[in-house]
C-alpha positions as CSV (number, residue, x, y, z in Angstrom):
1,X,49.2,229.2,51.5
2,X,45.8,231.3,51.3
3,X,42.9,229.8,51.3
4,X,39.4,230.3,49.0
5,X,37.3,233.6,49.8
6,X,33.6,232.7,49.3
7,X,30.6,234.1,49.8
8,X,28.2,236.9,47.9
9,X,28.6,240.4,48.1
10,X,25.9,241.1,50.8
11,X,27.7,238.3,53.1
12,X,31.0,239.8,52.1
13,X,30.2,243.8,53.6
14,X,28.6,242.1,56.3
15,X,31.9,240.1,57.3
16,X,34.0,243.4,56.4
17,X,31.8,245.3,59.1
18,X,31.9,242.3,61.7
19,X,35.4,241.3,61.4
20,X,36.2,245.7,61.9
21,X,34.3,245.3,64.4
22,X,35.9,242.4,66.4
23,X,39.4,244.2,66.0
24,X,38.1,246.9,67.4
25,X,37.2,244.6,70.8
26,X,40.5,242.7,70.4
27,X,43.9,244.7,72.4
28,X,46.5,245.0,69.9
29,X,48.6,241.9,71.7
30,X,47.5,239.8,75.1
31,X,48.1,236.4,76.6
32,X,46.5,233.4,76.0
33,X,43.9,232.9,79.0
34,X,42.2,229.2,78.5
35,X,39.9,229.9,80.8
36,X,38.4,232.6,78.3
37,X,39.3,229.6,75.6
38,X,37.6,226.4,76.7
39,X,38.5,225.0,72.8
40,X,42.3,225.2,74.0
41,X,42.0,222.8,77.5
42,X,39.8,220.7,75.4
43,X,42.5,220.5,72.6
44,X,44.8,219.5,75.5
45,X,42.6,217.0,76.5
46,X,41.9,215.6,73.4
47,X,46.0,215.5,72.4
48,X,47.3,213.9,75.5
49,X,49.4,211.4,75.6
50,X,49.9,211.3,71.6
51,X,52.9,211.8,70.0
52,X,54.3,211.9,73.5
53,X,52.9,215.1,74.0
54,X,51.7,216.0,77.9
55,X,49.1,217.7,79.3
56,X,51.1,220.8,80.9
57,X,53.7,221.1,78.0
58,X,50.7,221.9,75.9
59,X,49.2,224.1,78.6
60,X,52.6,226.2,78.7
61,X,52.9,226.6,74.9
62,X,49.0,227.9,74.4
63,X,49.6,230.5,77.9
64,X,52.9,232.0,76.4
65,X,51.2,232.1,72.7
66,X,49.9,235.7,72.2
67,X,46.6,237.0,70.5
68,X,47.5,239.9,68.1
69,X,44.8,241.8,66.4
70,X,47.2,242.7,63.1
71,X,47.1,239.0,62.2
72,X,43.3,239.7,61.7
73,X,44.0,242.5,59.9
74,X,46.0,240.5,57.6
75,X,43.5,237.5,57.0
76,X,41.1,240.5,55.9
77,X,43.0,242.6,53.6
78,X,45.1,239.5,51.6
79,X,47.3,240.3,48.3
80,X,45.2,238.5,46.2
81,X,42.4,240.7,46.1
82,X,44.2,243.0,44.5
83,X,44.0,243.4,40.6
84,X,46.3,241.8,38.2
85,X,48.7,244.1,37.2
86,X,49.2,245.1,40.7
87,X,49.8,241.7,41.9
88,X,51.9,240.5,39.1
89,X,54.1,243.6,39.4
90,X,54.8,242.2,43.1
91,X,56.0,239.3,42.0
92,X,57.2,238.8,38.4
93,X,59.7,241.6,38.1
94,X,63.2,241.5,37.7
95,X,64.4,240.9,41.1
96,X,62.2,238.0,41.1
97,X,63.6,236.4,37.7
98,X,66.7,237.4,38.6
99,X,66.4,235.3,42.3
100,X,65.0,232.6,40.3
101,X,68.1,232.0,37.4
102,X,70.5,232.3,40.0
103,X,68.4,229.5,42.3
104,X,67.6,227.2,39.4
105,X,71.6,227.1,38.7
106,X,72.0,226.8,42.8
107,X,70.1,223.8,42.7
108,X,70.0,222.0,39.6
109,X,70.7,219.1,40.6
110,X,67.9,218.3,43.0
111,X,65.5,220.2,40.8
112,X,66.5,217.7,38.1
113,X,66.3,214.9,40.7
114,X,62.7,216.7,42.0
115,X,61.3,217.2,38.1
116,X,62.2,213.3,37.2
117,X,60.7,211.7,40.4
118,X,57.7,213.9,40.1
119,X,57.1,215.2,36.7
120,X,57.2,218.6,37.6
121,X,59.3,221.0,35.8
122,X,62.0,222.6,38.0
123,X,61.1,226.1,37.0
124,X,57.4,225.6,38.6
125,X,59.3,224.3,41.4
126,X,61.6,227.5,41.8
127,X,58.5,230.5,40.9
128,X,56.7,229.0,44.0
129,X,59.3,228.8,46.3
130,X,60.3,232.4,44.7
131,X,56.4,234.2,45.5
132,X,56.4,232.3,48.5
133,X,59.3,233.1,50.5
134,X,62.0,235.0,47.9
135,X,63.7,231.7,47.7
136,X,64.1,230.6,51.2
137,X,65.4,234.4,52.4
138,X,61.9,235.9,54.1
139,X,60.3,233.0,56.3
140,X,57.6,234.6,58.2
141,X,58.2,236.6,61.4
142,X,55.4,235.6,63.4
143,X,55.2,233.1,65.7
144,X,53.4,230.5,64.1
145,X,51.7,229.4,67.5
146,X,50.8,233.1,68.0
147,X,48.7,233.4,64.2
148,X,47.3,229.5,64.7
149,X,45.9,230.6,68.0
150,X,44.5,234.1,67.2
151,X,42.5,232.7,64.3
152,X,41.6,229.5,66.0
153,X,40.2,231.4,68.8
154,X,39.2,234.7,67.4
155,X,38.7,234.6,63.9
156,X,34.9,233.1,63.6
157,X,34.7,232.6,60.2
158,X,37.9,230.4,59.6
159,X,38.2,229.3,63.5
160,X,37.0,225.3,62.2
161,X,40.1,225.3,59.6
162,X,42.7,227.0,61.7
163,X,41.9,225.1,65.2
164,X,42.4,221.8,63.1
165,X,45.4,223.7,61.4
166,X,46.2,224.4,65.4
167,X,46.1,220.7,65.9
168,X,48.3,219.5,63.5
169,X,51.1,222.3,64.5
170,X,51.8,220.5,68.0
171,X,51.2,217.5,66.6
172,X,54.0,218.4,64.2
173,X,56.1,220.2,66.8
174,X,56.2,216.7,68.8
175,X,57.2,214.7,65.2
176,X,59.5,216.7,64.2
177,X,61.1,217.9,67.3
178,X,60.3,221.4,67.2
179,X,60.1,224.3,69.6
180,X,56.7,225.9,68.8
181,X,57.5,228.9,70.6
182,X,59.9,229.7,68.3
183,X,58.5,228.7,65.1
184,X,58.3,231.8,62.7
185,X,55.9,231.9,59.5
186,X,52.9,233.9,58.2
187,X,50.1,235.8,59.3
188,X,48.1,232.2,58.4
189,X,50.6,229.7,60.0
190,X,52.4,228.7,57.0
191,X,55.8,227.6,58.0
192,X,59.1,226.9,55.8
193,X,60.9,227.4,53.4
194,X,58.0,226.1,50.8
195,X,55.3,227.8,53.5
196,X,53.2,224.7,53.9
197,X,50.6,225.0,56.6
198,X,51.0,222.2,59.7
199,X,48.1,219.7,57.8
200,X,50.2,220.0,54.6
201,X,53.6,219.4,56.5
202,X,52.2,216.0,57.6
203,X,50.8,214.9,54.7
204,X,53.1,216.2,51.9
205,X,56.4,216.9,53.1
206,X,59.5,214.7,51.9
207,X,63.0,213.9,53.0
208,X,64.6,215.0,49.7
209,X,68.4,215.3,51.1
210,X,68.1,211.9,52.7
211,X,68.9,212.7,56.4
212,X,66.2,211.1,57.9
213,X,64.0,214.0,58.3
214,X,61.5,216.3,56.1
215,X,63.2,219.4,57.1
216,X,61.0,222.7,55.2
217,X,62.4,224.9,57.6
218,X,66.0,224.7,56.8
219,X,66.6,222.4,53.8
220,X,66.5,223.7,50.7
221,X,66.4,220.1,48.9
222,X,63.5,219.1,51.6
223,X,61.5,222.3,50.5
224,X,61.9,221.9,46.7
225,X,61.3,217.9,46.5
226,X,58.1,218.9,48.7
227,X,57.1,221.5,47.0
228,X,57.0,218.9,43.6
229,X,55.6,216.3,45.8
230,X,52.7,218.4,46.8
231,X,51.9,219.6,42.9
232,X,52.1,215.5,41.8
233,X,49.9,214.3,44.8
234,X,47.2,216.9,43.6
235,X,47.8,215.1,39.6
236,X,49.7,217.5,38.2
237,X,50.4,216.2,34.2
238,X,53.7,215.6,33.0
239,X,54.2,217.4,30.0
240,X,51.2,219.0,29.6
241,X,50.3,222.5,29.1
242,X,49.5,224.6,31.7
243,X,47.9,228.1,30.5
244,X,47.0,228.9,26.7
245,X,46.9,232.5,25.5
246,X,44.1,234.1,23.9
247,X,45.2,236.9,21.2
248,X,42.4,239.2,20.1
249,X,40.2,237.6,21.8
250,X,36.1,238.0,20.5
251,X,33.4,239.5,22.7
252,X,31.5,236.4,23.0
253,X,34.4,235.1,24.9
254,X,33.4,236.9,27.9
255,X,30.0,234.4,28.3
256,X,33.0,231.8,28.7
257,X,34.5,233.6,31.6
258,X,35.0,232.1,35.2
259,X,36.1,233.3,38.4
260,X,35.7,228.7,39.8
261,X,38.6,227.1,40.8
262,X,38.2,224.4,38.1
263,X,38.2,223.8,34.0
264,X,34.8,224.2,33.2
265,X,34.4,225.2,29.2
266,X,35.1,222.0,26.8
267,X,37.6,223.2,24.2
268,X,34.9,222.7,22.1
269,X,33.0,225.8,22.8
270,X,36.5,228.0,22.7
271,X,37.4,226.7,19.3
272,X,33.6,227.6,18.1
273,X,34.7,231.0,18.7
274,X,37.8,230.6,16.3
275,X,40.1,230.3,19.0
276,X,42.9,227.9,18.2
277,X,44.1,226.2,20.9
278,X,45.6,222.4,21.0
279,X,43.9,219.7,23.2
280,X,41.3,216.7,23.0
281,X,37.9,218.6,22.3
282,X,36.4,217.2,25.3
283,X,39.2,218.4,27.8
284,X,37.6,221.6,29.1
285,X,39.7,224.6,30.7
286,X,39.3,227.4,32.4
287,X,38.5,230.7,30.8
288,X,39.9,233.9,32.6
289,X,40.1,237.3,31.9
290,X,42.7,239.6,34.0
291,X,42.9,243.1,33.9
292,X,46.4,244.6,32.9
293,X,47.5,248.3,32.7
294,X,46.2,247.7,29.4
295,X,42.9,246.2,29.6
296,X,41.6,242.9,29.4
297,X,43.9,240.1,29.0
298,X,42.2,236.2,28.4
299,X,44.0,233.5,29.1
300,X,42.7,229.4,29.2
301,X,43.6,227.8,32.3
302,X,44.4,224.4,31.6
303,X,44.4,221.0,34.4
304,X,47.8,221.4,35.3
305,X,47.2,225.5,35.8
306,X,44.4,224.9,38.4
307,X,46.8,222.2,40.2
308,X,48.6,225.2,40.8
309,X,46.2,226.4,42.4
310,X,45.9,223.7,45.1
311,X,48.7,225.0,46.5
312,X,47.3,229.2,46.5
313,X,43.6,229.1,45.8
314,X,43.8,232.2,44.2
315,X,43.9,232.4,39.6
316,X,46.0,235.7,40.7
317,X,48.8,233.8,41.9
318,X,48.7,230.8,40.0
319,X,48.9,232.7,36.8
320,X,52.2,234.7,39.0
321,X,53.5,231.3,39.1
322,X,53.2,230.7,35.3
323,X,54.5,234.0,34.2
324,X,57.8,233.8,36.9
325,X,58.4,229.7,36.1
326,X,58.1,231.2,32.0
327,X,60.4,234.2,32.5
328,X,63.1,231.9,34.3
329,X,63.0,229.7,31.9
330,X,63.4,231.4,29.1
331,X,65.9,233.5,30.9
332,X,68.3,230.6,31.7
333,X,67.6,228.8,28.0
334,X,66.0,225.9,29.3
């Protein structure tokens, strides 16, 4: 799960030509040293006693954990910047759908169990867990420690989020039992088979198979009823629609446009432009323009399309999401 880029385009060259610069000074790989990382002993410190966790344990785990400059690397060159088509090409193809018919008849029972507890529909459920790890077949093959640790430590411009991120993975490895020196994920510490980062572990994971234990790394039924549990707890709407269309869509659409993370245009002002599109008049959406092999295609994001992207704050994938959950469905005639 990626998080929101910000900043103008001045700020952004100026971080491109810092952050090449700071690979440049880091070694491709080296060990942990927390003398050179005071925030590590005082993490220790801080953690404990908690959770059962002990002072040396914790000391052990952050000197084997290993700095690695290509996790940087990643952080600055993610998929979502790229353009539309090229992104949806990666990800709503025909492997993809294909994956996701055969996973949607895997599991249909606990999707239909997932969809009726939380009101999400099952083929949501499936395109996320599809973009995000192929459904369950590519994890991560990083050490999870190893990418928390590298951008806690030497990634300056995230190092707030992904020490607290930090945090919650031993506190996590100590719930759950885990070895966090063998923990595989992401290049940004998402773990499972849903690829939840540690904070979103503890606070959304279920226990969907009923064994006692929210399991994302291994349970398929823990990752999917998770997955629908995360979606619900950010008010996702039963029923509703999630992205509108727009066919021949009029110049003066482009004033509409918006790159936000949020609904902002009342339906009002899109149907002033004699675009028909259902909904209260005061509900707004989201009006966004991607650019296909084509040219421009519009589309109105509505509440439940920007829930989506709670989970990936990125309209890129969110819209990926949409597309995939569409094509399965239709696919499998549901």
């Amino acid at each position: 799960m990626i998080h929101k880029q910000r900043g103008v385009l001045g700020a952004r060259l100026w971080l491109a030509g810092a952050m090449g610069a700071l690979v440049l000074t880091v070694s491709p790989v080296f060990a942990v040293s927390l003398e050179k990382y005071p925030q590590l002993a005082e993490m220790v410190d801080r953690l404990d006693g908690t959770d059962g966790l002990k002072r040396e344990q914790m000391k052990a785990w952050f000197r084997n954990a290993k700095i690695q400059s290509k996790i940087i690397d990643a952080m600055n060159r993610p998929a979502e910047r790229l353009s539309w088509h090229r992104y949806q090409s990666r990800f709503v193809n025909s492997a993809s759908i294909n994956g996701g018919i055969k996973f949607l008849k895997q599991h249909a029972g606990i999707l239909a169990k997932a969809e009726e507890r939380f009101g999400v529909p099952a083929e949501i459920i499936v395109a996320i867990i599809g973009i995000e790890t192929r459904y369950g077949k590519v994890l991560g093959s990083l050490r999870v420690l190893d990418s928390l640790v590298t951008l806690s430590v030497e990634y300056p411009r995230r190092s707030k989020f992904f020490s607290s991120e930090l945090e919650h993975f031993v506190q996590l490895s100590a719930e759950q039992g885990l070895d966090p020196l063998s923990v595989k994920g992401s290049y940004a510490g998402a773990m499972g088979i849903p690829q939840f980062m540690p904070s979103s572990y503890r606070s959304y994971a279920v226990d969907f198979d009923g064994d006692g234990r929210a399991d994302l790394l291994n349970s398929v039924a823990d990752a999917i009823g998770s997955a629908a549990n995360y979606l619900a707890r950010h008010h996702w709407r039963p029923g509703e629609a999630i992205v509108t269309r727009v066919l021949n869509a009029p110049g003066a659409l482009d004033a509409l446009v918006t790159r936000k993370l949020t609904p902002n245009s009342p339906l009002s002002a899109v149907r002033a432009l004699d675009i028909p599109v259902s909904g209260d008049s005061e509900e707004k959406v989201g009006v966004m323009r991607f650019e296909g092999k084509l040219g421009a295609d519009y589309r109105l994001g509505h509440h439940n399309f920007f829930v989506i992207t709670q989970y990936n704050r990125s309209q890129n994938y969110a819209m990926s999401v949409f597309e995939l959950a569409e094509q399965i469905a239709s696919a499998a005639g549901s």
